[in-house]
N, CA, C and O atoms as CSV, one atom per row, in Angstrom:
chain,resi,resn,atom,element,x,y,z
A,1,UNK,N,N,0.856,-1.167,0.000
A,1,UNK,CA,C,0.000,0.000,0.000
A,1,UNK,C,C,0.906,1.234,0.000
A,1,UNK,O,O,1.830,1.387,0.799
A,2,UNK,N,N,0.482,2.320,-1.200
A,2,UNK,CA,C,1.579,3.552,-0.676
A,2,UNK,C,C,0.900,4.451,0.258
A,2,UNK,O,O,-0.236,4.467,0.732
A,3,UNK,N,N,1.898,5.166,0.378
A,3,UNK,CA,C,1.411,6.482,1.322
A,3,UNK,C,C,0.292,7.117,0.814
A,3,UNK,O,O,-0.266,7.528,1.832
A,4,UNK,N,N,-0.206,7.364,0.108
A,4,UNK,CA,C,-0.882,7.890,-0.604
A,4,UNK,C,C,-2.457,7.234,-0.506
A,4,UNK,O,O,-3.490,7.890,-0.375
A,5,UNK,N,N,-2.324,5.576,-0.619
A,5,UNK,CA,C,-3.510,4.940,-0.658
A,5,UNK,C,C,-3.822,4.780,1.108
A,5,UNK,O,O,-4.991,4.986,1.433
A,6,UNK,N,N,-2.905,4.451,2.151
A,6,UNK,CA,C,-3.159,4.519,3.132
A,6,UNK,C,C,-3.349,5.784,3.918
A,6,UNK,O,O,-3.617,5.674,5.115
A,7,UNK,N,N,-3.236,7.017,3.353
A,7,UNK,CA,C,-3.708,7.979,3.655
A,7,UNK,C,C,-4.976,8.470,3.740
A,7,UNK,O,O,-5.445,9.044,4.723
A,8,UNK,N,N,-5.807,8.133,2.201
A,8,UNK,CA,C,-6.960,8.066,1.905
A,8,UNK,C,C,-7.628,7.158,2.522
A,8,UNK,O,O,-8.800,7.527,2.594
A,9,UNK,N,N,-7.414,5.788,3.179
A,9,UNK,CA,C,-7.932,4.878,4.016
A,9,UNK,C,C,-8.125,5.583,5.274
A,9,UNK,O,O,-9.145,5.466,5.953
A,10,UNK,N,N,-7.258,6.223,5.538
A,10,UNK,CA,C,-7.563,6.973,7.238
A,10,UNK,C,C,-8.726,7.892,6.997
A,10,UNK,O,O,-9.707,7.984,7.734
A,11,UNK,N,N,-8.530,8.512,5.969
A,11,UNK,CA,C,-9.548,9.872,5.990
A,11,UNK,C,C,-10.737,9.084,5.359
A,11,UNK,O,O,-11.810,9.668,5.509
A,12,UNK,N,N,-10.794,8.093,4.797
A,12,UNK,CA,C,-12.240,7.405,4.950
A,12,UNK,C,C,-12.626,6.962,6.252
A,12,UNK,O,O,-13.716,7.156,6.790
A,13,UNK,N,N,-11.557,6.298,6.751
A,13,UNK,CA,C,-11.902,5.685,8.265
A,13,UNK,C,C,-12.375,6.973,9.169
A,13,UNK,O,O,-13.356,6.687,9.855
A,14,UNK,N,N,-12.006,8.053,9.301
A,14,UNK,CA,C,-12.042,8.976,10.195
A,14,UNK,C,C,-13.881,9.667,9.459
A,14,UNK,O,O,-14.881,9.571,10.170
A,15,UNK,N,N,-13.932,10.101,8.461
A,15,UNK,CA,C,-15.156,10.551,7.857
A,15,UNK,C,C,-16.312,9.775,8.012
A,15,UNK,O,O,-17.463,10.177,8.181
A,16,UNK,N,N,-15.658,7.958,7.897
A,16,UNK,CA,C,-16.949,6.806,8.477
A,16,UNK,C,C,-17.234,6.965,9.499
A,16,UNK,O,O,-18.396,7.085,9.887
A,17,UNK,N,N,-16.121,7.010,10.266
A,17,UNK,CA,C,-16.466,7.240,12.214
A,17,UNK,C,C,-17.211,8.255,12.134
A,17,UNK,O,O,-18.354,7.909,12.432
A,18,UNK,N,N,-17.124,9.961,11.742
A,18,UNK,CA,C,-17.623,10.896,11.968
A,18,UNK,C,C,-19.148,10.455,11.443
A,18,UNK,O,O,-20.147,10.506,12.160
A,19,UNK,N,N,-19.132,10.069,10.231
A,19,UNK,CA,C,-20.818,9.944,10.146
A,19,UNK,C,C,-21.709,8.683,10.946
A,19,UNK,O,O,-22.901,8.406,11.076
A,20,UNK,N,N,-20.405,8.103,11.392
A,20,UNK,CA,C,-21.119,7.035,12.093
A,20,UNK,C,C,-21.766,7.365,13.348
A,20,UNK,O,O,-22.688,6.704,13.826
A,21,UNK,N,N,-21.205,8.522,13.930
A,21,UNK,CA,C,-20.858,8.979,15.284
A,21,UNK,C,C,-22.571,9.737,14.923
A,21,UNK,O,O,-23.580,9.256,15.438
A,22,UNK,N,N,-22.617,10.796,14.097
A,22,UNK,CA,C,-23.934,11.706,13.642
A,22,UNK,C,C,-25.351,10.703,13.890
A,22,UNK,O,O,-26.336,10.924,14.595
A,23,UNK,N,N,-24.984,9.391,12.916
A,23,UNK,CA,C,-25.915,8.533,12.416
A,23,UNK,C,C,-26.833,7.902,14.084
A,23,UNK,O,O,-27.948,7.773,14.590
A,24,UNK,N,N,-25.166,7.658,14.368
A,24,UNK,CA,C,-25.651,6.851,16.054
A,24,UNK,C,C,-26.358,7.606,16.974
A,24,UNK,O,O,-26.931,7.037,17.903
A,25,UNK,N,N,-26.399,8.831,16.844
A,25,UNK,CA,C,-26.864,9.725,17.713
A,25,UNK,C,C,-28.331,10.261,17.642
A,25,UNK,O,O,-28.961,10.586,18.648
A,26,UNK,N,N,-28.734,10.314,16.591
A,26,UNK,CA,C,-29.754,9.990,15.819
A,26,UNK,C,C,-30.685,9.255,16.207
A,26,UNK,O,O,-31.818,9.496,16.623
A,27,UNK,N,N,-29.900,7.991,15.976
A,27,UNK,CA,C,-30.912,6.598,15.967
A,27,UNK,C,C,-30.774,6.392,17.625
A,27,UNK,O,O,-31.621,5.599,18.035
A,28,UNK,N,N,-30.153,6.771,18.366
A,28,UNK,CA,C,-30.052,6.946,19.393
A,28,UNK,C,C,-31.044,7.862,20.193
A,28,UNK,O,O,-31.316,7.723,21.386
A,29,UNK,N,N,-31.390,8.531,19.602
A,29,UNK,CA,C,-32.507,9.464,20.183
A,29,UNK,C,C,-33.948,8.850,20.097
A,29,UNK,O,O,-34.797,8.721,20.979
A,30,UNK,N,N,-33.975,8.436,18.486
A,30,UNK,CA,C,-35.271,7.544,18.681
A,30,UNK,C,C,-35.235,6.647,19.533
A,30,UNK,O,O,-36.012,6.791,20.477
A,31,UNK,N,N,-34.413,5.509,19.525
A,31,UNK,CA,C,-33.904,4.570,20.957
A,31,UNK,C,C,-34.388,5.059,22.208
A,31,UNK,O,O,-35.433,4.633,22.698
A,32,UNK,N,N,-33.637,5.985,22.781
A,32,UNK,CA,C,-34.051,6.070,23.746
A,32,UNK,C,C,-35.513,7.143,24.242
A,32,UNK,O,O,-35.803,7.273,25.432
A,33,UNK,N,N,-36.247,7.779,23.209
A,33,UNK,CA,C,-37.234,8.667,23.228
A,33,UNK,C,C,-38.167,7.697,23.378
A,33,UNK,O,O,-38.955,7.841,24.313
A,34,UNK,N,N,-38.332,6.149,22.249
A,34,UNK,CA,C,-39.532,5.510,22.614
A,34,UNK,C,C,-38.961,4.804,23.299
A,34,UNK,O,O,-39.482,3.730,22.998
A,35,UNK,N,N,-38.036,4.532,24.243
A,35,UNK,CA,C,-37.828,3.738,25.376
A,35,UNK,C,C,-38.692,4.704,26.467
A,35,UNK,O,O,-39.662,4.435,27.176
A,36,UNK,N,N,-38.251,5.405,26.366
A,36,UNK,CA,C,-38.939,6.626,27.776
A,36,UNK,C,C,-40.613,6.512,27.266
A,36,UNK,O,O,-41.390,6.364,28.209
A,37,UNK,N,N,-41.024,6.547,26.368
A,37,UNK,CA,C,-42.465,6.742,26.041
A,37,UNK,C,C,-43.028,5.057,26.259
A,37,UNK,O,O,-44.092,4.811,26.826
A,38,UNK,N,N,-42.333,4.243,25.839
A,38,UNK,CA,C,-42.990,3.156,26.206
A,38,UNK,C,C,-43.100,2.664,27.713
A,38,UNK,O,O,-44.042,2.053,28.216
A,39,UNK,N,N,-41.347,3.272,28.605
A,39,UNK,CA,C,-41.612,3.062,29.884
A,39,UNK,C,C,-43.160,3.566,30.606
A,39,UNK,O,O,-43.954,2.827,31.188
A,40,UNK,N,N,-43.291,5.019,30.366
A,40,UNK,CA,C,-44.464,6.116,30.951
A,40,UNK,C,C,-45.508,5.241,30.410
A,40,UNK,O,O,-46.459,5.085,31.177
A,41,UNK,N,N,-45.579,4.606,29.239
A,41,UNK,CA,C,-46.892,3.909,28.744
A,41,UNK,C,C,-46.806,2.415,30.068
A,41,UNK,O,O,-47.836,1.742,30.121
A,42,UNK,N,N,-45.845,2.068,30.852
A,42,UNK,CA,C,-46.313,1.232,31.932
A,42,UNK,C,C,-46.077,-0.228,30.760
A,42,UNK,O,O,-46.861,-1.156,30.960
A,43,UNK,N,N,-44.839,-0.451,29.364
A,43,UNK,CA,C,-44.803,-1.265,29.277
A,43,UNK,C,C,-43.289,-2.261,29.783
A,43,UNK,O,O,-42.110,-1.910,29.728
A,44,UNK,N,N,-43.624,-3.008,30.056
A,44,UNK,CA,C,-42.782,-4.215,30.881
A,44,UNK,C,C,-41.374,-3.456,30.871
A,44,UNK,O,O,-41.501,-2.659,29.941
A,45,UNK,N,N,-39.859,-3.252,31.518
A,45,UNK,CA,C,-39.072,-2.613,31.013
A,45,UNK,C,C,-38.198,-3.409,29.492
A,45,UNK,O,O,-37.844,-2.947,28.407
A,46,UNK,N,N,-38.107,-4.928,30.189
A,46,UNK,CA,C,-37.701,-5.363,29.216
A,46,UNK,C,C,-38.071,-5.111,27.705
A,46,UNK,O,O,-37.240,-4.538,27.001
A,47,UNK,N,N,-39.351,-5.534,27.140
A,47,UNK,CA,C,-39.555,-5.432,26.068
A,47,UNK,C,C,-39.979,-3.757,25.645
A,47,UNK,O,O,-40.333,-3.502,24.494
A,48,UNK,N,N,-39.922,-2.994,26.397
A,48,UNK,CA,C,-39.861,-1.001,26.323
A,48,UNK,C,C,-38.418,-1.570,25.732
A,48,UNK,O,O,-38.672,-1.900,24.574
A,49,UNK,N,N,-36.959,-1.845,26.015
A,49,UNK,CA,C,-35.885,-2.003,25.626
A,49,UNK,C,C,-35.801,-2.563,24.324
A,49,UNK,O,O,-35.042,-2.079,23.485
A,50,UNK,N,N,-36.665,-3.740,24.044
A,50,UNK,CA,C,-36.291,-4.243,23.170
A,50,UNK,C,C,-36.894,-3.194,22.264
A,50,UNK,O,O,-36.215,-2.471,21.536
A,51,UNK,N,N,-38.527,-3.146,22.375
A,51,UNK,CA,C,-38.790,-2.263,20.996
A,51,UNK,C,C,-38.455,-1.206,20.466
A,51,UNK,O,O,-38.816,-0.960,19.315
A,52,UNK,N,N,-37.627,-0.272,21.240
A,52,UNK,CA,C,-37.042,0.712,21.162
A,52,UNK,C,C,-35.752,0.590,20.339
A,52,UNK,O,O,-35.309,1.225,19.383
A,53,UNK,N,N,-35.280,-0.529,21.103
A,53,UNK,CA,C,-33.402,-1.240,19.850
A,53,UNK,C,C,-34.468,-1.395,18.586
A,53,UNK,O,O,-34.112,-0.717,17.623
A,54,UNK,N,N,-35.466,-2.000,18.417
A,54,UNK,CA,C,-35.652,-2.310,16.699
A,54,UNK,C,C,-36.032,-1.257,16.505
A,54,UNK,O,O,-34.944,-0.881,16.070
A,55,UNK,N,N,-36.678,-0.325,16.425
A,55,UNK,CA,C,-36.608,1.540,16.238
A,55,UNK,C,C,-35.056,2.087,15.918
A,55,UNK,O,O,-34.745,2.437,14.780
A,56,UNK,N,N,-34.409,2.112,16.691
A,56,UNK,CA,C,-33.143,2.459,16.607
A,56,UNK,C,C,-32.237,1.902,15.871
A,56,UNK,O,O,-31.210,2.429,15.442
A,57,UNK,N,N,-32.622,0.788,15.713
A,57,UNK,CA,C,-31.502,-0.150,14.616
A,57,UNK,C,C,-31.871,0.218,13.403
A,57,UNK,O,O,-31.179,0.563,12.445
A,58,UNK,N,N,-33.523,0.071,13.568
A,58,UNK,CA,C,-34.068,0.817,11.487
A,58,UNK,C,C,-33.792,2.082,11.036
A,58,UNK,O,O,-33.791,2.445,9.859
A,59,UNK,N,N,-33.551,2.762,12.038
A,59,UNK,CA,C,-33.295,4.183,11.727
A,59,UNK,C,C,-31.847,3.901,11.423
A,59,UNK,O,O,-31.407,4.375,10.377
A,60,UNK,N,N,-30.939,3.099,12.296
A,60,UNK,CA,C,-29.486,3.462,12.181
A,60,UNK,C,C,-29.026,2.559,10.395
A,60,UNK,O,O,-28.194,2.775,9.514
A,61,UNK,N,N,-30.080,1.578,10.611
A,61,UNK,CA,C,-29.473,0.859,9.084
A,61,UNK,C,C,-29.653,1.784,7.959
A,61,UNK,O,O,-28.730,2.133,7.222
A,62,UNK,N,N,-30.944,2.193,7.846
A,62,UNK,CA,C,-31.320,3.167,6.731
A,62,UNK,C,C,-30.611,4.314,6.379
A,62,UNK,O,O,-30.529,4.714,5.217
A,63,UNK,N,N,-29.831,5.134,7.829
A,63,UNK,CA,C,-29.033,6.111,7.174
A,63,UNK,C,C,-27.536,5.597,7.434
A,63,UNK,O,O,-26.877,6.625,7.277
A,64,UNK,N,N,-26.866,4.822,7.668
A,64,UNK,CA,C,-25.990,3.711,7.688
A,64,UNK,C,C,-25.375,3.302,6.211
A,64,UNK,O,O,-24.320,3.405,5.585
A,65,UNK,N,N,-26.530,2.842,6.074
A,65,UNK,CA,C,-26.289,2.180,4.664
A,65,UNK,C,C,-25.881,3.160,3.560
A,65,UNK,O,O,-24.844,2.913,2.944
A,66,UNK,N,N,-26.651,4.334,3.227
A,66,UNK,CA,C,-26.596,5.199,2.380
A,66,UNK,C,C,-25.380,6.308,2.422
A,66,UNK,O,O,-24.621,6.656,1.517
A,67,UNK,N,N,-25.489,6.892,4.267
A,67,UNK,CA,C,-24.912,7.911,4.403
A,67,UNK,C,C,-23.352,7.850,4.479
A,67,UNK,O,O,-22.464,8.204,3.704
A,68,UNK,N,N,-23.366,7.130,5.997
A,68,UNK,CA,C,-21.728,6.687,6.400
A,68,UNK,C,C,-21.392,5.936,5.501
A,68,UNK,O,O,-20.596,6.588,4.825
A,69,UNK,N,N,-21.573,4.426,4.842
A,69,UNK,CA,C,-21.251,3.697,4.613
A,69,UNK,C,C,-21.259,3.657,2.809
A,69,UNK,O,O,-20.803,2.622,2.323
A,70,UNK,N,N,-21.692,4.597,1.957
A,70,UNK,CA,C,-22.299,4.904,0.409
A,70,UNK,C,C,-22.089,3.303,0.079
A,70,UNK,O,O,-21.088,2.725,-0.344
A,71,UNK,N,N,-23.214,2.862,0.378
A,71,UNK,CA,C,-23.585,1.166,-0.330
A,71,UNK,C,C,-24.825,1.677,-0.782
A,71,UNK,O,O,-25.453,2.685,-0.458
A,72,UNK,N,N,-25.090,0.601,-1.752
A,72,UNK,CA,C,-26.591,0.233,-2.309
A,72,UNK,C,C,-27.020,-0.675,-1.299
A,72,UNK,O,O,-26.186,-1.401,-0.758
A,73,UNK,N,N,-28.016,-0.712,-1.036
A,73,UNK,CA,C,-28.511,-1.615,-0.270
A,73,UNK,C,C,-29.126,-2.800,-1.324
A,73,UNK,O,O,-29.906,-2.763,-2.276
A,74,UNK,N,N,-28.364,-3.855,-0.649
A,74,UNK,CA,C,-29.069,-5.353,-1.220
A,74,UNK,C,C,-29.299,-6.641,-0.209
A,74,UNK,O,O,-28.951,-6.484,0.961
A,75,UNK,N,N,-29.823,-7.802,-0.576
A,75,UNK,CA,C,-30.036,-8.493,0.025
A,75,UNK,C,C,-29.177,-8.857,1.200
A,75,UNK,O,O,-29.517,-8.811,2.382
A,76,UNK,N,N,-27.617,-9.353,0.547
A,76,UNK,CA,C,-26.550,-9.548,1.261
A,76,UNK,C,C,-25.991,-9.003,2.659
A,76,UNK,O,O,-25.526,-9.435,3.714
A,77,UNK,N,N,-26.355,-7.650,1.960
A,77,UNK,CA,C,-25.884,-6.394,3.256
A,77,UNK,C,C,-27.330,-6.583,4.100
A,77,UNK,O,O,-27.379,-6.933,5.280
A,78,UNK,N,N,-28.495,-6.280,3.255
A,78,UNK,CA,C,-29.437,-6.290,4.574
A,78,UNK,C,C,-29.211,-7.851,5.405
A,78,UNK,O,O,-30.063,-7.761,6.289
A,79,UNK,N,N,-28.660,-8.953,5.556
A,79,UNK,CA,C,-28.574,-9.950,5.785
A,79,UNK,C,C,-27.955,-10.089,6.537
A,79,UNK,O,O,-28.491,-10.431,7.591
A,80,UNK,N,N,-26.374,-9.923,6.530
A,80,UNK,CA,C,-25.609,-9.558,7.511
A,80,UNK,C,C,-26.027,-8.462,8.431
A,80,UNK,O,O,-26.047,-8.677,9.643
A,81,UNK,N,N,-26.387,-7.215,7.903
A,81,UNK,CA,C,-26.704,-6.200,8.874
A,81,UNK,C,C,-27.666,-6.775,9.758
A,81,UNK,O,O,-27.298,-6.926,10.923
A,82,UNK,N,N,-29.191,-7.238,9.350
A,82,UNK,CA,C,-30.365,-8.244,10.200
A,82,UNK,C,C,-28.860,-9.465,11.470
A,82,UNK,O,O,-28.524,-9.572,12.650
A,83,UNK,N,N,-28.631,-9.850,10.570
A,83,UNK,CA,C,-27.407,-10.934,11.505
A,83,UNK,C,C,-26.540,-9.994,12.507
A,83,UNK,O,O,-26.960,-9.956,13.663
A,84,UNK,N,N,-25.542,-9.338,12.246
A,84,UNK,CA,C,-25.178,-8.154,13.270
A,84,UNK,C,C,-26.325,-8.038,14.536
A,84,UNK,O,O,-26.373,-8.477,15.684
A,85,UNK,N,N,-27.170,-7.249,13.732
A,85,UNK,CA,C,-28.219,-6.763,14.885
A,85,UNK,C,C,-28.580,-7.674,15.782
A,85,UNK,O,O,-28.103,-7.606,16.915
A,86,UNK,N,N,-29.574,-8.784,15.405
A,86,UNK,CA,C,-29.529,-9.372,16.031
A,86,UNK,C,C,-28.584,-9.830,17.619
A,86,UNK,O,O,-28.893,-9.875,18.810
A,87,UNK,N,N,-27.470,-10.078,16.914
A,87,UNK,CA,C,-26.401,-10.350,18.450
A,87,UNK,C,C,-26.512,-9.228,18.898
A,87,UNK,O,O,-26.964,-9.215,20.043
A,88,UNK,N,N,-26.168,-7.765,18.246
A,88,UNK,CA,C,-26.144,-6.761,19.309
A,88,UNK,C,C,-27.421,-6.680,20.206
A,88,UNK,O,O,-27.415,-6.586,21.433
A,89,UNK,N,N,-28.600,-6.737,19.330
A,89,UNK,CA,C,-30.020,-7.346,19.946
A,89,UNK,C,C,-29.703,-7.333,21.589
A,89,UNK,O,O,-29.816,-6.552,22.533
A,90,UNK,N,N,-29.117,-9.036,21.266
A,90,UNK,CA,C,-29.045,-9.528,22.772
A,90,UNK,C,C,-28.218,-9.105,23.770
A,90,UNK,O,O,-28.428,-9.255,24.974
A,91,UNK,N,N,-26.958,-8.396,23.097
A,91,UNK,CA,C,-25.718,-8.055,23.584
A,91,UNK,C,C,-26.404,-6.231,24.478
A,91,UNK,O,O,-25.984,-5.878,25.580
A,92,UNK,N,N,-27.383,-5.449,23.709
A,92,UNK,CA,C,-27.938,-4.447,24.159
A,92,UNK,C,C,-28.819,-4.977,25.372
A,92,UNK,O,O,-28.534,-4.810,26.558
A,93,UNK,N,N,-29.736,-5.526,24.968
A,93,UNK,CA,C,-30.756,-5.968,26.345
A,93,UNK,C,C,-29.908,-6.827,27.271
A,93,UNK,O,O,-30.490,-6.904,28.353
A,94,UNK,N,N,-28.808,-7.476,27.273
A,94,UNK,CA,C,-28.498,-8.233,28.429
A,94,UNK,C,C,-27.561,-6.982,28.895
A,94,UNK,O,O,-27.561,-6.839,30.118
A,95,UNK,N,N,-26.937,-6.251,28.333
A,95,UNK,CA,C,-26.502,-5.089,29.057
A,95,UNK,C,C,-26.632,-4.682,30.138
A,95,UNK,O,O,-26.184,-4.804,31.278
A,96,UNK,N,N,-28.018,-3.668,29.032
A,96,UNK,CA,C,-29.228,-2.861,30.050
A,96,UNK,C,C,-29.449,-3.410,31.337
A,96,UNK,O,O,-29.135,-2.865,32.395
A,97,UNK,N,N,-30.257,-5.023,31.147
A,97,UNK,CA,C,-30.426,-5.752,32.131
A,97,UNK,C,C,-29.577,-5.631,33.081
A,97,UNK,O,O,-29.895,-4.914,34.030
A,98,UNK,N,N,-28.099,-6.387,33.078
A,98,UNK,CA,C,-27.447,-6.330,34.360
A,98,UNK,C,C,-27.113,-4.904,34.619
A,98,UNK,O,O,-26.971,-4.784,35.836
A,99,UNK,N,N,-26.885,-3.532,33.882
A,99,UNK,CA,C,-26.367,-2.460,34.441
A,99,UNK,C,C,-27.904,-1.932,35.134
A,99,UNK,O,O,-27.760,-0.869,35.738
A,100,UNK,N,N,-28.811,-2.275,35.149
A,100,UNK,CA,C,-30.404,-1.836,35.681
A,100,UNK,C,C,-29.898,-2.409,37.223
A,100,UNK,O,O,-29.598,-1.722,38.200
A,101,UNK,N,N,-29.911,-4.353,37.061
A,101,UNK,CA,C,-29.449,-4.880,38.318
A,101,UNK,C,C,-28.353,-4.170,39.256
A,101,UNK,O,O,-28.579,-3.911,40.438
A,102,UNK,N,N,-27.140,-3.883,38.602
A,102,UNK,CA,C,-26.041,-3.316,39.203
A,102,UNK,C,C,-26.346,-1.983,39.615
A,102,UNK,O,O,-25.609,-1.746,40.572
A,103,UNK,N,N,-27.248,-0.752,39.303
A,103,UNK,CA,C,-27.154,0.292,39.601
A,103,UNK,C,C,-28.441,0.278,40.092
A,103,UNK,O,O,-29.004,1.297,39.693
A,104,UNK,N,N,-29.180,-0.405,40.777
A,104,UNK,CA,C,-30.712,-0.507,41.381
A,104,UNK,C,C,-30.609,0.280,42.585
A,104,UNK,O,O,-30.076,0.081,43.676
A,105,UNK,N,N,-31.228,1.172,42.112
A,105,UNK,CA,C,-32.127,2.440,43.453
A,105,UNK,C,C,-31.420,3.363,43.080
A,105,UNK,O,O,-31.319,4.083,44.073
A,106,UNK,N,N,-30.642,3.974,41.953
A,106,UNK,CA,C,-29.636,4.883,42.045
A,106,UNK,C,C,-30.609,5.564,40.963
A,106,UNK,O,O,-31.365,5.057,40.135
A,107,UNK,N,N,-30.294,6.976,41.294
A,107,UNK,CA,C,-31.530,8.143,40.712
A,107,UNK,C,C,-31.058,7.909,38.991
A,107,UNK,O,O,-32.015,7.882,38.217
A,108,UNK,N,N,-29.999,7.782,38.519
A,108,UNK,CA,C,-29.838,8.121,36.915
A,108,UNK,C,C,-29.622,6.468,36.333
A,108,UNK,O,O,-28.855,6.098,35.445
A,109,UNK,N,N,-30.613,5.601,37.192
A,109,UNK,CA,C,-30.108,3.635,37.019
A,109,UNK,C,C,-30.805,3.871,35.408
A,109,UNK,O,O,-29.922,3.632,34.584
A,110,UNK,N,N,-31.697,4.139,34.946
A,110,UNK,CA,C,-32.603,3.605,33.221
A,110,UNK,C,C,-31.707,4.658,32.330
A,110,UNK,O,O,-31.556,4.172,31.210
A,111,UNK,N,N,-31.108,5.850,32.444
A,111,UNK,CA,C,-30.287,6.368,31.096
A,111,UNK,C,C,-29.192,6.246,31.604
A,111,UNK,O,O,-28.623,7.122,30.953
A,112,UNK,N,N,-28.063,5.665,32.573
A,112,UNK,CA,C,-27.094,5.166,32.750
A,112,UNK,C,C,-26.873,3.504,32.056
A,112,UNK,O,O,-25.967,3.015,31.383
A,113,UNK,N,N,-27.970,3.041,32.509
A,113,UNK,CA,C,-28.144,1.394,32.087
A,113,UNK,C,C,-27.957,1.829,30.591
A,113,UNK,O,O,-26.997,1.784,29.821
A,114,UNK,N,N,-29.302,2.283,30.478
A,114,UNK,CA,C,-28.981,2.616,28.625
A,114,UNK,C,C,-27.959,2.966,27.697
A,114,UNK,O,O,-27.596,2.473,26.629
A,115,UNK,N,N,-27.492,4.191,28.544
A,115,UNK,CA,C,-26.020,4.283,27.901
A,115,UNK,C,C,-25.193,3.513,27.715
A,115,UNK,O,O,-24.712,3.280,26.606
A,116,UNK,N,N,-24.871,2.972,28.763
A,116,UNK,CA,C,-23.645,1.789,28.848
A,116,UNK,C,C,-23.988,0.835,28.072
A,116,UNK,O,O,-23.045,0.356,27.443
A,117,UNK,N,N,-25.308,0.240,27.824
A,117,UNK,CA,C,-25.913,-0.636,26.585
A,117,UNK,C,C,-25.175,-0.341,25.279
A,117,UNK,O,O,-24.225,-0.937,24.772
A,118,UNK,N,N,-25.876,0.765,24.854
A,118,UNK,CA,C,-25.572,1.601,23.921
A,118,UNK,C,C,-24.460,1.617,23.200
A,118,UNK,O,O,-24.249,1.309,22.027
A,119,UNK,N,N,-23.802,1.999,24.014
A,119,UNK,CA,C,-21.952,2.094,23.793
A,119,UNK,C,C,-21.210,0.865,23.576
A,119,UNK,O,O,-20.321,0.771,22.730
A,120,UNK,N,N,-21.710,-0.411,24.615
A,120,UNK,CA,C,-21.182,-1.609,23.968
A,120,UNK,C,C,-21.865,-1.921,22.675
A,120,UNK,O,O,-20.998,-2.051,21.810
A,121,UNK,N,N,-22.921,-2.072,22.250
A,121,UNK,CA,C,-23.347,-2.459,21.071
A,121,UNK,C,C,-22.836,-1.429,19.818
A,121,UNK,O,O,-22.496,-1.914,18.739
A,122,UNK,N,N,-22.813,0.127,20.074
A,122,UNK,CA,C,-22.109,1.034,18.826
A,122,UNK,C,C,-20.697,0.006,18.608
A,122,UNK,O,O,-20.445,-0.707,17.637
A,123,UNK,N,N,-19.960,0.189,19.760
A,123,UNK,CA,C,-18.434,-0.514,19.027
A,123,UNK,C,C,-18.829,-1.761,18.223
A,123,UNK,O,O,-18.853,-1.911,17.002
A,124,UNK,N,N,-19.165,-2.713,19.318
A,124,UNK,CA,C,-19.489,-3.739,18.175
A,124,UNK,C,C,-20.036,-3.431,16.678
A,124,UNK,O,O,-19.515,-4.002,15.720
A,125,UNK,N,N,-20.735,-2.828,16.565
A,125,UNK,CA,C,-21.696,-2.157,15.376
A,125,UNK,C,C,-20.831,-1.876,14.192
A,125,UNK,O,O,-20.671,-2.280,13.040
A,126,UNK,N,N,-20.235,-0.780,15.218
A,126,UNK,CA,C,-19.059,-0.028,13.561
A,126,UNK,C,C,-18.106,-0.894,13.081
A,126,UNK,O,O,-17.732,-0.814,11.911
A,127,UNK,N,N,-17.602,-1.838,13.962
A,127,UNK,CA,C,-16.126,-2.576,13.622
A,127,UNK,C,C,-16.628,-3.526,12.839
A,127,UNK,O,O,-15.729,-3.976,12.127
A,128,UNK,N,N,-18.008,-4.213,12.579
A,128,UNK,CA,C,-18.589,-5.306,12.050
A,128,UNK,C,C,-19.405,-4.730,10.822
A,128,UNK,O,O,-19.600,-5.404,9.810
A,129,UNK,N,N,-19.800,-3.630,10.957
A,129,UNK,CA,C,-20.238,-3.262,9.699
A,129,UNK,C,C,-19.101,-2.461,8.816
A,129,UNK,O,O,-19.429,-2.332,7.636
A,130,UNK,N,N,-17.808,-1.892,9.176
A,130,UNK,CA,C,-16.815,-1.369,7.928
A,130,UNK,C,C,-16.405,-2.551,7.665
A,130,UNK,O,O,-16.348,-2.821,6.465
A,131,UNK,N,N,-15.943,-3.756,8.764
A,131,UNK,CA,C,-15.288,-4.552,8.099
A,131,UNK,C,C,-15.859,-5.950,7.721
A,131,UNK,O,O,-15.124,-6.847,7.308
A,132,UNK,N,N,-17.423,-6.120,7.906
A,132,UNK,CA,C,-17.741,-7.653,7.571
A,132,UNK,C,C,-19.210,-6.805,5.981
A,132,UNK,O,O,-19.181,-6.922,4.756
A,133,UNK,N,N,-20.046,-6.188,6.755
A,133,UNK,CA,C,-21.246,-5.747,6.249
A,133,UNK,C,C,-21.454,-5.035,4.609
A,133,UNK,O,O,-21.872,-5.333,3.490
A,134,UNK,N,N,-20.874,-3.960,5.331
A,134,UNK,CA,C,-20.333,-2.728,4.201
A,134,UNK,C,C,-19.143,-2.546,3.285
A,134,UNK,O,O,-18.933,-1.665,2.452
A,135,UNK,N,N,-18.210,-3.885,3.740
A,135,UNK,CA,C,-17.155,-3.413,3.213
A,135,UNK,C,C,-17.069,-3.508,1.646
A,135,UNK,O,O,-17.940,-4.110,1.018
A,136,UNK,N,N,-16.122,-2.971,1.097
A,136,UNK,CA,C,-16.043,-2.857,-0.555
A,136,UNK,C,C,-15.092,-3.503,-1.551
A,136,UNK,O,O,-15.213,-3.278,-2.755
């Protein structure tokens, strides 16, 4: 690789992160907006968590795919991406779960839990979609 081509690899890598970072934040808001609306709606916390990740994941694939990542979307990619999610799926709600358990009675326990969810599943997210999902 010359200098030249691995240069341009960074400043893609750094421009993916940046839109990845926009994208996540985003889909992150829906995430956690109908998490809070489904909690106040009095539904179960668990599945308030889950339906909120599939909100947040559709939002994050859709501008994912196009924005950060300039793919066409096809079967393949939606396939792997559905596969990704999934584990993060579980990898988000078992999170939540134990950081809910671990921080129980503490005033900021449901957007602390969440966060920390959150954040493990983004890493996983980006490193599996530049280099298994999206890549070119």
């Amino acid at each position: 690789m010359t200098v030249a081509e691995a240069q341009a690899t960074r400043v893609s890598l750094f421009g993916q992160l940046g839109r990845f970072v926009v994208v996540g934040i985003g889909a992150a808001v829906v995430d956690f907006g109908t998490y809070q609306l489904f909690l106040s709606a009095g539904v179960w916390v668990h599945l308030a968590k889950a339906f909120s990740f599939i909100l947040g994941t559709t939002t994050a694939y859709l501008l994912n795919c196009r924005w950060t990542f300039n793919a066409r979307r096809n079967s393949g990619q939606a396939f792997g991406f559905a596969l990704l999610y999934s584990v993060t799926f579980f990898v988000n709600i078992g999170v939540n779960a134990l950081a809910l358990h671990l921080l129980s009675g503490q005033r900021w326990q449901v957007p602390l839990a969440w966060a920390t969810a959150q954040a493990m599943a983004a890493v996983i997210n980006f490193v599996l979609l530049r280099t298994v999902v999206f890549r070119k």
